[in-house]
C-alpha positions in Angstrom: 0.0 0.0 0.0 0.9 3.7 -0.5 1.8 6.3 2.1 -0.5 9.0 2.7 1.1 12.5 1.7 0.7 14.2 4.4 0.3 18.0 3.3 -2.4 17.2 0.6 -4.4 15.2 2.6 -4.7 18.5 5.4 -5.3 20.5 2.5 -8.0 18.0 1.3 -9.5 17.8 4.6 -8.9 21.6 5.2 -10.6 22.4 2.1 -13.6 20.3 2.8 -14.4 22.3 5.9 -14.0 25.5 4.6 -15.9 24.7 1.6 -19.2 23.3 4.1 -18.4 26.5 6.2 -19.3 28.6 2.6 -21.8 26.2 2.4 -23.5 27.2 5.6 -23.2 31.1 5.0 -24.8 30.6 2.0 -27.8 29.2 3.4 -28.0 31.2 6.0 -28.1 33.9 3.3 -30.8 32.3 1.6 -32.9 30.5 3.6 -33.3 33.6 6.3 -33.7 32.5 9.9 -36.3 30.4 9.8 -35.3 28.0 7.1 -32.0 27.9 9.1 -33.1 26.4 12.0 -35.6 23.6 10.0 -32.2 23.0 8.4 -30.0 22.3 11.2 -33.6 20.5 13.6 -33.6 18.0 10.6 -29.9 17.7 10.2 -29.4 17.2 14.0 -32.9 15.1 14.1 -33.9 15.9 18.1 -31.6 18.7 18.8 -33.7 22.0 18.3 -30.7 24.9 17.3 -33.2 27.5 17.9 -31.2 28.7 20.6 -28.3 28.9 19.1 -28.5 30.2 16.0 -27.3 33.5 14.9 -28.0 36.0 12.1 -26.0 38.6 12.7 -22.9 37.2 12.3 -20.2 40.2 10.6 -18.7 39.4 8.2 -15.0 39.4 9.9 -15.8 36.9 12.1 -17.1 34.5 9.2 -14.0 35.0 7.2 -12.1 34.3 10.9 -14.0 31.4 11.1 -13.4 30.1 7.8 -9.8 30.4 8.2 -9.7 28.8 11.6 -11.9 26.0 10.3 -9.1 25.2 7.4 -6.4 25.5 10.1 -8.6 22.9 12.0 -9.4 20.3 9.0 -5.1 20.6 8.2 -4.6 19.5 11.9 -7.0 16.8 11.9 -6.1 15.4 8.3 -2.4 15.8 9.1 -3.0 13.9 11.8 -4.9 11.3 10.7 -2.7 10.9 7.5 0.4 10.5 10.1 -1.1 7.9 12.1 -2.7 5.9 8.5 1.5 6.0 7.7 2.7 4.7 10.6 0.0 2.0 11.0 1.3 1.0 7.0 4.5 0.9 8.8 3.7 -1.4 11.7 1.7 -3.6 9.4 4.7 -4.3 7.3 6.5 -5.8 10.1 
């Protein structure tokens, strides 16, 4: 089996997560407030995100959070592409 490279697989997952974060503002821009929160209820089937969800969100803080969500997903697919290559490693044994 092939290694996992590293870099492009935190970019992939990096990417991924930045592109659903997009993903949300743009519903949130569409849908308005109300189609947000049938949304998430059905997405999150008994959890009602009434609550929690915000509107007014400026737009600083969503490109902030886009950022730190692609910074996130590079962690977490570094990481998990680190530990797929040293598990090929181990196997090989």
């Amino acid at each position: 089996m092939e290694k996992l490279n590293i870099k492009r697989f935190g970019v992939a997952v990096g990417s991924t997560g930045a592109l659903l974060y997009v993903g949300c503002i743009l519903l949130m821009i569409t849908v308005g407030r109300e189609g947000t929160i049938w949304f998430f209820n059905s997405l999150l089937h008994g959890l009602d995100t009434t609550s929690i969800i915000r509107m007014d969100v400026p737009v600083w803080q969503a490109i902030l959070g886009i950022v730190q969500t692609f910074i996130l997903g590079w962690l977490i697919g570094a990481l998990i592409a680190s530990v797929y290559n040293i598990g090929l490693k181990q196997g090989n044994s």
